[in-house]
GUTOR-218940 format. One record per residue (C-alpha): residue in three letters; y, z negated, x negated. Coordinates in steps of 0.5 Angstrom, whole numbers. Layout:
! GUTOR-218940
['ALA' [Y Z X]]
...
END
This chain:
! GUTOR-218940
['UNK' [2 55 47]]
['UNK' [2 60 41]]
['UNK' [-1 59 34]]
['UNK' [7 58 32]]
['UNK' [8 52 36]]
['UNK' [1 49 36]]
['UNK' [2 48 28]]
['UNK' [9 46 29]]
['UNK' [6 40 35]]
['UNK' [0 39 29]]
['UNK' [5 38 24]]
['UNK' [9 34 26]]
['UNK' [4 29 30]]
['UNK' [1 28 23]]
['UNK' [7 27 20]]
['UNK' [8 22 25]]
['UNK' [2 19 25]]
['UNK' [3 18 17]]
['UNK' [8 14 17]]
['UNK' [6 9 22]]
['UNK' [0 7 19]]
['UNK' [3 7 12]]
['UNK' [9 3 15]]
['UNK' [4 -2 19]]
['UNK' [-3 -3 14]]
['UNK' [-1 -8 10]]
['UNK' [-7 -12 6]]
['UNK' [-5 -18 11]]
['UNK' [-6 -14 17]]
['UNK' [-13 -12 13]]
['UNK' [-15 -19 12]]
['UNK' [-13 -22 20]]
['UNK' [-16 -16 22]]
['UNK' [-23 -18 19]]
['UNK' [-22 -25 21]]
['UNK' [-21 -22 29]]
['UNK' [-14 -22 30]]
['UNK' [-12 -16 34]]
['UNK' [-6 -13 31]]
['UNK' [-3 -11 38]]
['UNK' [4 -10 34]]
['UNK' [1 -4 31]]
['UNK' [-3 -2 37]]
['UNK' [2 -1 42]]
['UNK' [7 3 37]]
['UNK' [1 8 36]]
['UNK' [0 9 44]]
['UNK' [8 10 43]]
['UNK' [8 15 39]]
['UNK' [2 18 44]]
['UNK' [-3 18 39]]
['UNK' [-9 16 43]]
['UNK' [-6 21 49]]
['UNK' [-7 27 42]]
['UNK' [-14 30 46]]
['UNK' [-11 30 53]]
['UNK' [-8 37 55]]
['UNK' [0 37 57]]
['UNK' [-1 39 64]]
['UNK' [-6 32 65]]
['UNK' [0 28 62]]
['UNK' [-3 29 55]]
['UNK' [0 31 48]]
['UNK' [-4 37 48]]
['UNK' [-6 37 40]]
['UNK' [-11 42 38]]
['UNK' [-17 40 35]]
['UNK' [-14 41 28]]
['UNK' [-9 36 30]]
['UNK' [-13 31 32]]
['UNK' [-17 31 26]]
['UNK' [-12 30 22]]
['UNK' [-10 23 26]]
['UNK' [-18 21 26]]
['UNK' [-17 23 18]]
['UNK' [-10 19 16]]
['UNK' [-14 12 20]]
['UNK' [-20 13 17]]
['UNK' [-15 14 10]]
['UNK' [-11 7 12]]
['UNK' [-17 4 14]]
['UNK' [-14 3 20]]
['UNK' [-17 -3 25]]
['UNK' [-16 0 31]]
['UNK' [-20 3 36]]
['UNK' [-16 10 37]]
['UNK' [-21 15 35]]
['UNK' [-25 11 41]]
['UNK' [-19 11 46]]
['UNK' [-18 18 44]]
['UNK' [-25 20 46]]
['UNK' [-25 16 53]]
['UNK' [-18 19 55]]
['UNK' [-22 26 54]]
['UNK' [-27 24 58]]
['UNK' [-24 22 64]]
['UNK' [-19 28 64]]
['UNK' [-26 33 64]]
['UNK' [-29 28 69]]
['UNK' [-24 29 73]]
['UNK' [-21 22 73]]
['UNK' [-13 20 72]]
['UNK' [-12 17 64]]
['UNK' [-14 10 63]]
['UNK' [-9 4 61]]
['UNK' [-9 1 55]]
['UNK' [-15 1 49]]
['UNK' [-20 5 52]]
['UNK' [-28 5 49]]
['UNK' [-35 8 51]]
['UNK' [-41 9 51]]
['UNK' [-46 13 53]]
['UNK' [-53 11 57]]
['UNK' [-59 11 53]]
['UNK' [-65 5 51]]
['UNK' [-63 0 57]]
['UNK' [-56 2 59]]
['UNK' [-57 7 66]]
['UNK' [-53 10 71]]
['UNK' [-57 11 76]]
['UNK' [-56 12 85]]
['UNK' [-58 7 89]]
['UNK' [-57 8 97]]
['UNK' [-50 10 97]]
['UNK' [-48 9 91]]
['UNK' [-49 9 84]]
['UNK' [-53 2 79]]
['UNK' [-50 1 72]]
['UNK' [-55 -3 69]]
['UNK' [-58 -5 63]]
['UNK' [-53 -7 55]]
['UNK' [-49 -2 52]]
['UNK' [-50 -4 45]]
['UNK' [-46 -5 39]]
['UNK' [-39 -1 44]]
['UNK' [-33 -1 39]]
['UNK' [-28 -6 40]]
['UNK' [-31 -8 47]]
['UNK' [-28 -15 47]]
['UNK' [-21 -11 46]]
['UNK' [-21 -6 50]]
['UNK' [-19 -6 57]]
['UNK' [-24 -1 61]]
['UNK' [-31 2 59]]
['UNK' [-32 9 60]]
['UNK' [-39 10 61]]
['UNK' [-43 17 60]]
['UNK' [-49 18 64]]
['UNK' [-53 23 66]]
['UNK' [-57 25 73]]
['UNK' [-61 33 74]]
['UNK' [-59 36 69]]
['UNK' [-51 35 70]]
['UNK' [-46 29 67]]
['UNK' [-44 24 71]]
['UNK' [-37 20 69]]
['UNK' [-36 11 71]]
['UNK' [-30 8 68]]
['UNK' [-31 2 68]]
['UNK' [-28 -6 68]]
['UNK' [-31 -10 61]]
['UNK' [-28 -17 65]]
['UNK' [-35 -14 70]]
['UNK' [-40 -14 64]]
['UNK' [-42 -20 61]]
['UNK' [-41 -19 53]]
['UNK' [-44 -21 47]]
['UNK' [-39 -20 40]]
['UNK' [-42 -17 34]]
['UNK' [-39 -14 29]]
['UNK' [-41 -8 24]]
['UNK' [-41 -9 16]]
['UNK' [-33 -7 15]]
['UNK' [-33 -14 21]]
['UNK' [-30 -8 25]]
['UNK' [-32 -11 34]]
['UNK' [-38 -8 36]]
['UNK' [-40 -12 42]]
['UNK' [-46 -12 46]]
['UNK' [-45 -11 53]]
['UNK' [-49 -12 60]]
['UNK' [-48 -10 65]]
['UNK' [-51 -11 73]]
['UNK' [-46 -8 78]]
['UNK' [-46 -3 84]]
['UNK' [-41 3 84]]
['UNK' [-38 6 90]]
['UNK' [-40 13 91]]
['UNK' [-33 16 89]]
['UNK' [-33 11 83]]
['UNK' [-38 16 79]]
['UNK' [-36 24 78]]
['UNK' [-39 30 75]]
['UNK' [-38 31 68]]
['UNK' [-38 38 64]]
['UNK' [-40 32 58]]
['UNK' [-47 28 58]]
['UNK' [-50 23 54]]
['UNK' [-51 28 49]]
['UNK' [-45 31 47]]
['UNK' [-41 23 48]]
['UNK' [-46 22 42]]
['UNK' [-44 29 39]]
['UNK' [-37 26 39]]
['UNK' [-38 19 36]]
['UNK' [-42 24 31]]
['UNK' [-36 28 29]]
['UNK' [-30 23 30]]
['UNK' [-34 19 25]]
['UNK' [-35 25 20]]
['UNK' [-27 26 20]]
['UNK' [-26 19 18]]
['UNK' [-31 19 13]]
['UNK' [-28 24 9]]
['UNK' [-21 21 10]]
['UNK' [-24 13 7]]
['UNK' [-26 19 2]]
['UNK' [-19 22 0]]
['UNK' [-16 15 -1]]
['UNK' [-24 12 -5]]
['UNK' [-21 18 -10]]
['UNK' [-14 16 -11]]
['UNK' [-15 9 -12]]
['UNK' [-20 11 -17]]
['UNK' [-17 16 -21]]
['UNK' [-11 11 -22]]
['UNK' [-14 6 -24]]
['UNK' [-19 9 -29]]
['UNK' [-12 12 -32]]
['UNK' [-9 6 -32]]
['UNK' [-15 1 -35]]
['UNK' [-15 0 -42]]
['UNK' [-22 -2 -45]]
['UNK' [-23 0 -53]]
['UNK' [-16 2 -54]]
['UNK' [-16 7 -49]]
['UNK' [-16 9 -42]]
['UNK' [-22 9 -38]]
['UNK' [-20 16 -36]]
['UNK' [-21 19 -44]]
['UNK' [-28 17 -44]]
['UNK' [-34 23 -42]]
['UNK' [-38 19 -38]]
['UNK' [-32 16 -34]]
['UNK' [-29 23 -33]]
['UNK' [-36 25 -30]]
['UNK' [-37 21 -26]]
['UNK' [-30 21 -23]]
['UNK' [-32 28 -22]]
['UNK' [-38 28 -18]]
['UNK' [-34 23 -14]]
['UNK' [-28 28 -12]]
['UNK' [-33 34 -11]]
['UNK' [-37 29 -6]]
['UNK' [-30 28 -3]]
['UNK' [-30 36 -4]]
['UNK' [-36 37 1]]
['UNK' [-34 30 6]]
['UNK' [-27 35 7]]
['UNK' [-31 41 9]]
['UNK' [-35 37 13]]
['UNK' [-30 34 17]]
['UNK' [-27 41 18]]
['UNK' [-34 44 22]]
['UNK' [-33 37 26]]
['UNK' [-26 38 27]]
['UNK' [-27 45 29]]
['UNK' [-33 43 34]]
['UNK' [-30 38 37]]
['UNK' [-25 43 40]]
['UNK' [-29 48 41]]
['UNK' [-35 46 46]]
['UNK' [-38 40 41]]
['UNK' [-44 45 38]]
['UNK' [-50 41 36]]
['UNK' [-51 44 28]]
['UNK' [-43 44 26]]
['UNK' [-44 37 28]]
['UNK' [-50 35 26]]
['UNK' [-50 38 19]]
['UNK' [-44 35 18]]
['UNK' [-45 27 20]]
['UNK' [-51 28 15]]
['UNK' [-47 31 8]]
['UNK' [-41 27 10]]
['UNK' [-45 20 10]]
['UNK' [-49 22 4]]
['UNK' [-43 23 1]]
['UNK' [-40 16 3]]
['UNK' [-46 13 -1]]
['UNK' [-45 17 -7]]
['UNK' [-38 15 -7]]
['UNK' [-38 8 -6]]
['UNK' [-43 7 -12]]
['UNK' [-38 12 -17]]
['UNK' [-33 8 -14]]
['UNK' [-34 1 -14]]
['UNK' [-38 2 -22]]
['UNK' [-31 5 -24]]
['UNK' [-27 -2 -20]]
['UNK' [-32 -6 -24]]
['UNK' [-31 -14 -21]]
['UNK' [-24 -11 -20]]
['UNK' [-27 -7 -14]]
['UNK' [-30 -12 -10]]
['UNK' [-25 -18 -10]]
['UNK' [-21 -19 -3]]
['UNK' [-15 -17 -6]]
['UNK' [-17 -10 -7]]
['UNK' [-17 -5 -2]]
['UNK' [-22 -2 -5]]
['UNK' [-27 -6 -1]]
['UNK' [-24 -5 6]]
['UNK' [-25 3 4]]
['UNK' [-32 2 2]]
['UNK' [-34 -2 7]]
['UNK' [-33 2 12]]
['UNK' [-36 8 9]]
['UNK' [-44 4 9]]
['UNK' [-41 2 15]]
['UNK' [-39 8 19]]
['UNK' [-45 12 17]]
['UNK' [-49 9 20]]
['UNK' [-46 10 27]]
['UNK' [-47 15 32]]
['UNK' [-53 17 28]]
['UNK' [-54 17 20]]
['UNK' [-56 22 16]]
['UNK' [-64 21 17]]
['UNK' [-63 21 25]]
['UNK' [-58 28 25]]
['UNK' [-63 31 19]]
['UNK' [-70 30 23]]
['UNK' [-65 33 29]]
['UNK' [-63 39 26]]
['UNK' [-70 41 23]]
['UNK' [-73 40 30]]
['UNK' [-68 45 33]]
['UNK' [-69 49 27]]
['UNK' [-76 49 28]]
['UNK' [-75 51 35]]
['UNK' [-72 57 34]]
['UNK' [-77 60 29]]
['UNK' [-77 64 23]]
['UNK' [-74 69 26]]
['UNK' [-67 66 28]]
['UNK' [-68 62 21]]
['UNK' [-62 67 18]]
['UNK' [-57 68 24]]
['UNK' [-58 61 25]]
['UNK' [-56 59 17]]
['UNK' [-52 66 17]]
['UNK' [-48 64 24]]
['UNK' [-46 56 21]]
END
């Protein structure tokens, strides 16, 4: 596919996705969602449109968007606030078609082996045991992809969540993050050699969470800059007040710098997922996310934290998605660990080169 027709395909899948999630996120879907009805409605349109098939290539059955494109899906779910696993089930389906494995049905998760969770051979076959900890929508999803990791070479399980025993748990924004332990014997073939380990899994998680984290951001600065234009106090709009005017421009130069984070995220996804690009930008998106949402909910007042406004939904998932897949101090200790591998040097053409 050309450039021409790759930008076409990005467009009009955006557009697409757009207007779904414009025409289902509704306060009440919001509300039910964080009570833990499932919005199944909403969920079978998005598989409809092709939406969780965007990283698939068309040759594997897939829409086979370019990374700009996915990006601006996982962006547009992160501005509605979307309560569906899609980024998630995105990942798993890329997993499984790089694992060599046919596309799995329905709403797809996974997780990578680290802590307690191992993928291991035993005789003949291969021991999954351990608990996948905090797995995104768990308790919705149908199957478990599950990276592990053995001399050096990826290794791939799709797994059923009906064979796992689940305990629920959610995370700040009540979005399912459920624990899940597992004790199962695989057959041989039921576990493939994977170009992804565990370490590039984490990498995706990090950078899907980055993209979605400016996202939050973009819709975080519009509800702002609209109410403190129309909020009245003193006989004059909020807006016409310097320290409001400055505030509500340190919030849209930090969703500035979460959109160029997002950018190095999305580009690293399609791109081989390099360490730096996506270290550095889970660290600036999540530190952008904190400075926002106090800007935010300091301009919203009381107004802010009411359950009939959505700027909580918005808010809650940035504290809550910064956290996931590494915060800003785990990727910061990460990449000055590997600065400091390479030397002084290379500290330069490293910088020079990001």
């Amino acid at each position: 596919m050309d450039d021409q027709n790759t930008d076409d395909l990005n467009s009009l899948v955006a557009q697409t996705a757009s207007r779904l999630f414009g025409d289902h996120m509704t306060h009440a879907l919001s509300a039910a969602a964080e009570e833990g009805a499932f919005p199944a409605g909403f969920w079978t349109a998005a598989e409809e449109a092709g939406l969780t098939l965007a990283m698939v290539p068309e040759a594997a059955g897939g829409v086979g968007l370019g990374a700009e494109g996915c990006a601006a899906i996982i962006r547009l779910a992160g501005a509605h606030a979307v309560p569906l696993p899609l980024a998630e089930t995105m990942l798993a389906n890329r997993l499984l078609v790089a694992g060599g494995r046919e596309l799995g049905e329905g709403i797809l998760t996974f997780a990578a082996t680290s802590g307690s969770l191992s993928l291991r051979r035993e005789g003949a076959g291969w021991r999954l045991s351990g608990v996948a900890a905090r797995v995104p929508y768990g308790r919705n999803a149908q199957s478990l992809v599950v990276v592990g990791e053995e001399d050096g070479a990826g290794r791939l399980a799709c797994v059923p969540l009906s064979a796992g025993t689940l305990t629920p748990g959610e995370n700040i924004a009540r979005e399912p993050r459920d624990d899940v332990a597992f004790d199962l014997l695989l057959e041989a073939d039921a576990v493939t050699q994977s170009p992804f380990g565990p370490a590039e899994a984490e990498r995706m998680g990090a950078a899907v969470r980055a993209i979605a984290l400016a996202g939050a951001l973009d819709t975080v600065l519009e509800l702002t800059a609209t109410y403190v234009g129309e909020r009245v106090q003193f006989g004059r709009t909020l807006s016409k007040f310097q320290a409001v005017q400055q505030q509500v421009a340190i919030l849209a130069t930090q969703t500035a710098a979460a959109g160029g984070a997002a950018g190095l995220a999305a580009q690293a996804l399609g791109e081989g997922l390099a360490f730096a690009p996506i270290a550095a930008a889970k660290v600036r998106a999540g530190e952008a996310a904190g400075i926002a949402a106090g800007i935010a909910h300091q301009m919203h007042g009381a107004m802010g934290f009411s359950y009939e406004h959505q700027l909580h939904f918005l808010t809650k998932r940035l504290w809550a998605w910064r956290e996931e897949f590494g915060n800003e101090a785990v990727w910061s200790r990460r990449l000055g660990a590997d600065v400091l591998r390479r030397g002084a040097d290379d500290l330069w053409p490293f910088i020079a080169a990001a």
